[in-house]
N, C-alpha and C positions, 0 to 999 in steps of 0.2 A: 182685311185691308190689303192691296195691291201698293206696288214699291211706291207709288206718287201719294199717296195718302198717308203711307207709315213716314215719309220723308214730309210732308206739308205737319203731322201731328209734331215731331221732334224740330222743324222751323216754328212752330205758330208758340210753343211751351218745351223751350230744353230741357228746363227744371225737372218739369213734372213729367217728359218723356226719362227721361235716368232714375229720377228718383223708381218711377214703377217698374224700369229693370231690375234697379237694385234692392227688389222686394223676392227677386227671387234668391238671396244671396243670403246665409244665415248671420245675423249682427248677433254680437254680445251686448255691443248698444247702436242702437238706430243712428246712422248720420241724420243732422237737423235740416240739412241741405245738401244739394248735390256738388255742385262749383262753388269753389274759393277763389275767389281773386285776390290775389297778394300784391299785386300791384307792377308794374314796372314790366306787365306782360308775362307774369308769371301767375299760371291757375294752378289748383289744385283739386282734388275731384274725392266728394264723399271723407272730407279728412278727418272730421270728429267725429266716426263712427270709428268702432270698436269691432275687429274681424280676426281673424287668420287664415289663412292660408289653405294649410293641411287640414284643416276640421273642413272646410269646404269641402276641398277636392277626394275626403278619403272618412273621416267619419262619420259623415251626417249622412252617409249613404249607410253606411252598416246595417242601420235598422230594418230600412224597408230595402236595400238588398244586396246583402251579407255577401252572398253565397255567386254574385254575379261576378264574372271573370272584370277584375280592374284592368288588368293588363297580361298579355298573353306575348310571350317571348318568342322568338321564332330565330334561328339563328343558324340556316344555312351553312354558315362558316363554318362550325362547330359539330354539328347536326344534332343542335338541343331544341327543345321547344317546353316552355314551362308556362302553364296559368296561375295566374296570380288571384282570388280573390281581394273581394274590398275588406274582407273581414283579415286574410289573410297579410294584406297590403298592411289594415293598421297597423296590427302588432309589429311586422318586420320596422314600418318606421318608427314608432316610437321605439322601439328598441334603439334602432340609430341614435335617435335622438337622445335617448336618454345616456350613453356613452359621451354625447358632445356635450350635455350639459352637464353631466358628473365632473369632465375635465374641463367645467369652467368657462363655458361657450354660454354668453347672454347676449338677451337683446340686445338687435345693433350691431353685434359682431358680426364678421366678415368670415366666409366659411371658401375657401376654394374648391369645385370639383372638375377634376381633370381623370375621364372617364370614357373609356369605351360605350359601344351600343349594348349594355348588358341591364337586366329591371335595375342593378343596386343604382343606377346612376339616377334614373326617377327618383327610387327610393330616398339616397341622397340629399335630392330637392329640396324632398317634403320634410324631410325631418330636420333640415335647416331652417324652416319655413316654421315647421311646429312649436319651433323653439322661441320665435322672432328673430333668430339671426338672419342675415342677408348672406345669397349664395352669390359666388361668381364664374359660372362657369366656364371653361375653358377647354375649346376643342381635342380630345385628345390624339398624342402623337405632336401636338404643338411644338415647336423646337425650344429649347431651354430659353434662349435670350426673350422669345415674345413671351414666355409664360413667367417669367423674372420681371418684365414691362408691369405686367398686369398685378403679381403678387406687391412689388414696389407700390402700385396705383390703390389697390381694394386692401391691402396690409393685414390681411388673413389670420385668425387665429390657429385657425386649423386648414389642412388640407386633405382630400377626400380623395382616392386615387387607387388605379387596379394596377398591377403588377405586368400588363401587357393589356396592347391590342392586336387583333389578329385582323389583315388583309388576304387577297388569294392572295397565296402563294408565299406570303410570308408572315414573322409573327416581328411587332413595334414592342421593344420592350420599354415600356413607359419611366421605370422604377431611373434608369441612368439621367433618362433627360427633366423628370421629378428633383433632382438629387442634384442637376447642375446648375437648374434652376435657382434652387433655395441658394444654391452659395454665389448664384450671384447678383443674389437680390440680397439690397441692403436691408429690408424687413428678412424676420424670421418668426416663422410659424411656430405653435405653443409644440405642437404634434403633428404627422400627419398618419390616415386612418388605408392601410392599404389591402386590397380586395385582391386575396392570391389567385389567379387563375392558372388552373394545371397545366395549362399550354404551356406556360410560360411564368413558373412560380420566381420569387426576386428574394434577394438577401433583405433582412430586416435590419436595421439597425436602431440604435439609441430614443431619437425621434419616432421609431416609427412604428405603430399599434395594424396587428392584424384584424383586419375585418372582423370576423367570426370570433376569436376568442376573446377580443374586448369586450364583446356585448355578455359576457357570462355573469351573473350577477346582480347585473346592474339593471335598477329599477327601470323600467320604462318611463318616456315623460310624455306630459300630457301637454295639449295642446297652449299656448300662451296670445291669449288677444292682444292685439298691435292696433295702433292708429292706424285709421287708412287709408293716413299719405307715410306710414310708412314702409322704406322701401323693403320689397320684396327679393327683387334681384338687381344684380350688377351684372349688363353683358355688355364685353367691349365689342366695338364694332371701329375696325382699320381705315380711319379719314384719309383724306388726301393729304392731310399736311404732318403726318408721320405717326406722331403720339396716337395711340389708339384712344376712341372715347367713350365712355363708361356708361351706358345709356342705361340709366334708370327708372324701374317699375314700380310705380308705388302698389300698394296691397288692396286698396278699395276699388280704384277706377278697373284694377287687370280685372279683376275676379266679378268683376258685372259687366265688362265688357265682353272678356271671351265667354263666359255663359252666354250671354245675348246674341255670339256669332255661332254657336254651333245649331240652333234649328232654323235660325234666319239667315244665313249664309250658307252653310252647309250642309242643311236639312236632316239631320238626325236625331233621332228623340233617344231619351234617356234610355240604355240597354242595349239599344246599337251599336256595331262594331264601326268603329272608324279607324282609318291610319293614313297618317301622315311618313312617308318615306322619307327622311329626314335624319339629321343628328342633334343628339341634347344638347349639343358645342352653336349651335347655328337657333336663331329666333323661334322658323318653325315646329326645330323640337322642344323649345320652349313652351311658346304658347300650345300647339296642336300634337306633341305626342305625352308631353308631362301632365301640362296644365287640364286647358280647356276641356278636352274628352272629358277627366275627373269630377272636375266642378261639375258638368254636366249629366254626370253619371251614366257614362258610355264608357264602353272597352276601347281600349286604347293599346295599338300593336307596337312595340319594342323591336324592331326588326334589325340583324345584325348581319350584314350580306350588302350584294351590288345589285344592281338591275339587267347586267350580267354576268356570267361567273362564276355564280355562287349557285347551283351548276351552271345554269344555263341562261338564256333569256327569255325563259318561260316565269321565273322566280315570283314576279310579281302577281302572276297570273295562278300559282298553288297558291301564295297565301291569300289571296280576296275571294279564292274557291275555296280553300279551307276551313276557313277563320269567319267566311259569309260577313266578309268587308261589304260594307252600305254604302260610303261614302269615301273615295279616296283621294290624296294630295299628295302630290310631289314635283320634283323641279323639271320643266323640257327636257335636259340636259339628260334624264334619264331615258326618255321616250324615244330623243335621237338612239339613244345607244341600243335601245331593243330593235329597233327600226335596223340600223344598221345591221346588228346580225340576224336579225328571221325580220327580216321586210315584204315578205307574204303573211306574216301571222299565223306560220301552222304548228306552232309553239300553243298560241292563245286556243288552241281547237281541242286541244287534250282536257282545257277544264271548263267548268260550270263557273260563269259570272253572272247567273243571274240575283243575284242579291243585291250586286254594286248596280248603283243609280248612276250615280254622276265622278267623272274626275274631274280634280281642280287642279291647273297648273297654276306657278307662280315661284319665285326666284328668280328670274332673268325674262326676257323676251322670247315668247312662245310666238316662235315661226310661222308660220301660214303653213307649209309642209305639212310640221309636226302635228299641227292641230288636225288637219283633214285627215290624216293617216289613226290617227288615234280615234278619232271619232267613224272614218269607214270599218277601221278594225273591231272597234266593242261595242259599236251599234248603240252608244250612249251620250249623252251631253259632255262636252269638252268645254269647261269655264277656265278662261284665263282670268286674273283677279291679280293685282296690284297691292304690295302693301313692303313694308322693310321693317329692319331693324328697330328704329326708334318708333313706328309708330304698333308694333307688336300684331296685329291686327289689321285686315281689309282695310285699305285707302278707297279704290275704286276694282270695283265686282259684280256681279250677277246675284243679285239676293237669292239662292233657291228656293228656299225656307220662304219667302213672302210670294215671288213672284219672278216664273222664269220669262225672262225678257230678253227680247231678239238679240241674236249672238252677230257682232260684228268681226270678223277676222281681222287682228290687230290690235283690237279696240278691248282693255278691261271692263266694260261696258259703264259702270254709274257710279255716280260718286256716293257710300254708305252713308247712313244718318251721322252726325256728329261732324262731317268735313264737308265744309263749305271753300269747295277749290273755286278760284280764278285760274287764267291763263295771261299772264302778264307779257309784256316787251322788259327792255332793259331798263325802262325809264318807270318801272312798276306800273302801268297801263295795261289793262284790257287786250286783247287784243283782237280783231276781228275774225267770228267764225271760217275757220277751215286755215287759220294763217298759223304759222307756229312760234310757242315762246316759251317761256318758263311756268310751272307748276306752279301754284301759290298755295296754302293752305289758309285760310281765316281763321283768328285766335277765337275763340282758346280752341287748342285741338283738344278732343274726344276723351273722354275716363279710359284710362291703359295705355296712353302714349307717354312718351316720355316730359316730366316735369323738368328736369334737370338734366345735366352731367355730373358723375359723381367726382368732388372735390374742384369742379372743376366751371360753374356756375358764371361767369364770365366768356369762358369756352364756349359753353352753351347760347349766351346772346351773340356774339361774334360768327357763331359755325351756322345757328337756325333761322334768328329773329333778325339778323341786318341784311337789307338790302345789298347791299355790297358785296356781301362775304358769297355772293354767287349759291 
């Protein structure tokens, strides 16, 4: 089926276009149905089905393939580079994990990670995720006062955190602004779990369990089925009106949504190499370097570096010739910057791209510039695609996986199945083709967008669902 068919099948029967997503997703028990409507313009997606998380993204793959690289490290900065199998991946998480449930981490709790570009911070994730606790992570290097906001907000039992992050040219020692945070945030964490890096190893004190030697011992844990409306993660995202807001994932709708966008959007089948250029502090490393790849049983790259700098502005160009990257994402913002220092491209001439198909931008508005430069340079499809924070996933895109459809310069080209946009005036009206006005979404939005605000549900009808609130 072409993009007008797979979108007429998910108009004509939502139900039963999700449900037979959600068939590719392992349940402990079958959701009975897709949408819950709770009423008051709140839905819920797949909630009486019984799932996890981490058994998705990391053991159901072991079987049939143990031994394929999960996640492959790359880290310019440093100059490390480590594969991770899926078989390998288990163990290290449930070790995590079984460390946070020893000290008393259960469903529901609230897990912080404030973490550099290193695997432990995936790791992290999942092993929060294995448990049923919910993670929140938090960009690392964040200054104490916003990471106090947030611990105050999600009231953390534990915190999850490395001893430093490393930029060119200098090293962020995490451990001071971890430590000013706690004290001045009126919640306080049971423990927190800190990952020494030799750049920059940090005093331990009272509170606080080193990575590596806590896990000695301690049994590993296994995975715990959650409801699947419940929430997976907590990521704040900075409103206009000050307080950051808590945008909530529940565990059914993410984990059959981003499955469904990695061969329909971004066209890669299971065992292909995908990366997302991104950080696990920001949505895209969310869903596209943690999550989605996993569920979908693709390699997923860990990259800890700049696009350039870290040597050079070739960077991006060794790893998708190395690593035989298929499909790549990252933000404009980096394309300017290789543009700017080798804007001949004789950087991009020293490797082999032919493996990668298509790049995808998205995070900001992709220039007209960037896009022609990028697309004369790698002799490939340049898809802009649209999507943010709350809605974790493509808003409006170019399905590659179904159907590549004429590239307008400007234009994210279609609106995905599951989002049914207007284009309204101020007065919520229509508005006539080619004139300009506000975005609209129609309820209920799509399984992996956000249901809620955490604690904060009120916020949520005022900030999304009223007309007014802009």
């Amino acid at each position: 089926m072409g993009y007008k068919e797979v979108c007429a099948s998910w108009q004509a029967d939502p139900e039963a276009f999700w449900m037979q997503a959600a068939e590719a997703i392992d349940w402990d028990k079958a959701p009975s149905k897709a949408l819950f409507d709770r009423g008051d313009h709140i839905y819920e997606w797949f909630a009486d089905g019984m799932t996890n998380t981490c058994w998705n993204a990391v053991d159901r793959h072991v079987e049939t393939r143990g031994d394929q690289a999960a996640i492959i490290y790359d880290s310019p900065i440093t100059d490390t580079k480590e594969t991770i199998t899926y078989r390998d991946l288990q163990a290290r998480v449930a070790s995590v994990a079984g460390v946070l449930k020893a000290r008393g981490i259960e469903k529901g709790d609230r897990v912080v990670i404030y973490m550099p570009m290193v695997p432990e911070a995936v790791i992290a994730m999942l092993a929060v995720t294995r448990i049923g606790a919910i993670h929140s992570v938090v960009f690392g290097g964040f200054a104490s006062n916003e990471l106090a906001v947030r611990i105050d907000d999600a009231q953390p039992k534990a915190i999850l955190a490395a001893s430093c992050g490393i930029e060119p040219g200098r090293i962020v020692p995490y451990k001071p602004l971890l430590d000013g945070a706690i004290e001045m945030a009126e919640h306080k964490p049971d423990f927190t779990m800190i990952l020494q890096r030799e750049q920059h190893p940090c005093d331990l004190g009272d509170r606080d369990l080193d990575w590596h030697s806590a896990q000695d011992g301690v049994a590993p844990a296994d995975c715990v089925p959650v409801e699947g409306n419940h929430p997976a993660y907590i990521l704040y995202t900075s409103g206009t009106t000050g307080a950051p807001k808590g945008v909530v994932r529940h565990t059914g709708g993410h984990l059959v949504a981003l499955n469904w966008t990695m061969k329909n959007i971004y066209n890669v089948d299971p065992g292909d190499v995908f990366w997302a250029a991104s950080d696990v502090g920001w949505v895209v490393g969310h869903s596209y370097i943690a999550y989605a790849p996993l569920i979908h049983g693709n390699t997923t790259i860990v990259f800890e570096g700049k696009p350039v700098g870290t040597p050079d502005a070739g960077t991006f160009w060794r790893v998708i010739s190395e690593h035989k990257v298929r499909s790549f994402f990252t933000a404009p913002t980096a394309f300017r910057a290789i543009k700017r220092v080798d804007p001949k491209g004789e950087l991009l001439k020293k490797y082999d791209l032919s493996n990668m198909e298509i790049l995808f931008l998205a995070g900001e508005r992709a220039d007209p510039d960037t896009i022609h430069w990028a697309a004369d340079m790698l002799k490939k499809p340049v898809i802009d695609h649209w999507w943010q924070t709350e809605t974790g996933y493509t808003i409006a895109g170019n399905p590659m996986g179904i159907e590549h459809l004429p590239v307008k310069i400007g234009s994210p080209t279609v609106p995905m199945p599951g989002y049914d946009i207007d284009i309204l005036d101020d007065d919520g009206n229509p508005v006539a083709a080619g004139d300009l006005g506000a975005i609209a979404v129609r309820l209920p939005l799509p399984p992996g967008t956000l249901p809620t605000l955490w604690n904060a549900p009120e916020r949520f009808k005022k900030s999304y669902l009223n007309l007014s609130s802009g």
